[in-house]
Each structure stands twice: as C-alpha cells, then as structure tokens.
N, C-alpha and C positions, 0 to 999 in steps of 0.2 A: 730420455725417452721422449722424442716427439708427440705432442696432440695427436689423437685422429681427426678423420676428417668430415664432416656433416654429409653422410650419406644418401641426403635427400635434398640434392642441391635443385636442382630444378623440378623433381616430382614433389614435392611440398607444395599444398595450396595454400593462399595466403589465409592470414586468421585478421582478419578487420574486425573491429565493434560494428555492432550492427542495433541503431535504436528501435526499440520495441516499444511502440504506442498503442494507442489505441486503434487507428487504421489498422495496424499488422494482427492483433488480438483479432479483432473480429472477423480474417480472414484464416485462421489457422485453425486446431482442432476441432473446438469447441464455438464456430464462426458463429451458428445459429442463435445461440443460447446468448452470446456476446454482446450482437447485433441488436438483438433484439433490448438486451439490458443498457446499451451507450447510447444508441440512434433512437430518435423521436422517427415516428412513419412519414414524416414530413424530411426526413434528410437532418434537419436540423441535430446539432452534437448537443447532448444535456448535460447538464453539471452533472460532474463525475466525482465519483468519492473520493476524499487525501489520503484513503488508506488501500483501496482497493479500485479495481476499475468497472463498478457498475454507478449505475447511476441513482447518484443522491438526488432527494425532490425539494434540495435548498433550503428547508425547515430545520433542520437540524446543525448546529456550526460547534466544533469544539471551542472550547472556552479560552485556549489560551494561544492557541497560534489562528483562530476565526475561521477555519475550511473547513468548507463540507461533509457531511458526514450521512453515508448511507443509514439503514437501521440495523442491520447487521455490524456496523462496525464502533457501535458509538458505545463509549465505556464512562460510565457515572463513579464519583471519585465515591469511594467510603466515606472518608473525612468529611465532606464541605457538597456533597449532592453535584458539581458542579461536573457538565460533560467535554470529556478528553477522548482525542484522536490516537490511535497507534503511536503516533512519533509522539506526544507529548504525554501520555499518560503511561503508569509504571502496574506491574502486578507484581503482587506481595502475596507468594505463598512459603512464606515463614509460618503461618497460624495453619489449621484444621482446615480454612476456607478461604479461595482468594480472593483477596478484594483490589481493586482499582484503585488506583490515586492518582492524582495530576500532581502537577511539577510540583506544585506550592506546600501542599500537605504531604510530601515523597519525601521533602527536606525537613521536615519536623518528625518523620519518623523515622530516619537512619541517626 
C-alpha cells in the first residue's frame, strides 16, 4: 500500500521560530504594564531579571550563578540563608512546608 500524500502542499504556512525578547513583550498584550516595568522614561533598557522579564534594581544577585534578581523572584535557601535564582535554586516539598535550597545544600539533602 502506498503512502499518502501531504495534502497541504502549498496551502501550509511556514512554521519558523520566532525570538521573543523583550522589544516584542512590550508591544504585545500586556505592552503597557511591560513598558512601563523594562524601559527607564528616559528610553534607556534596565537590568532585567534572570528569571522573569521585569526589571530588577541590581541590588539583589543570586549567589550562585551572580544575575539579577527582581523582588519577586528571589528565593533564600533554608539551609545556608544564601539567595538563589529560578535556574539555580531547588523547592523541596517532600515536608508540611516548602522550603528553598540552592545547589550546594539540594546535594546534601537528596
């Protein structure tokens, strides 16, 4: 039995990646809200957070990979006090309550 045939030989549009930055965010749904949290009123781009895309005020740095960190996003390890980013800190809800840990203390407690 022969294959069929791809029925959408030329009405198919192409499917490309398309990078989503920060320009494209603050022209899309939610532009206002965006703009207002990336862009300085001066134009100028602010440090933006390593876990999410508003803007961090630089005072803040995870501990173990040094980027930015909004206030919203910053996670204090149980273990050791010490503050972890999304990529580099773990949640441990195995107990009642979860608690935060960064890499160092996440390998002394598996």
């Amino acid at each position: 039995m022969p294959k069929r045939g791809y029925p959408f030989a030329d009405a198919a549009p192409l499917q490309l990646k398309v990078r989503v930055g920060q320009k494209e965010l603050s022209r899309g749904v939610c532009a206002e809200r965006y703009s207002q949290e990336i862009f300085d009123p001066s134009g100028a781009t602010a440090i933006a957070c390593s876990s999410c895309v508003r803007a961090a005020d630089g005072k803040v740095v995870c501990g173990q990979c040094e980027r930015a960190l909004c206030g919203q996003c910053v996670r204090t390890c149980w273990g050791c006090g010490a503050v972890a980013c999304a990529l580099c800190g773990l949640i441990d809800c195995s107990g009642v309550w979860e608690k935060a840990l960064c890499t160092s203390c996440a390998m002394f407690e598996a």
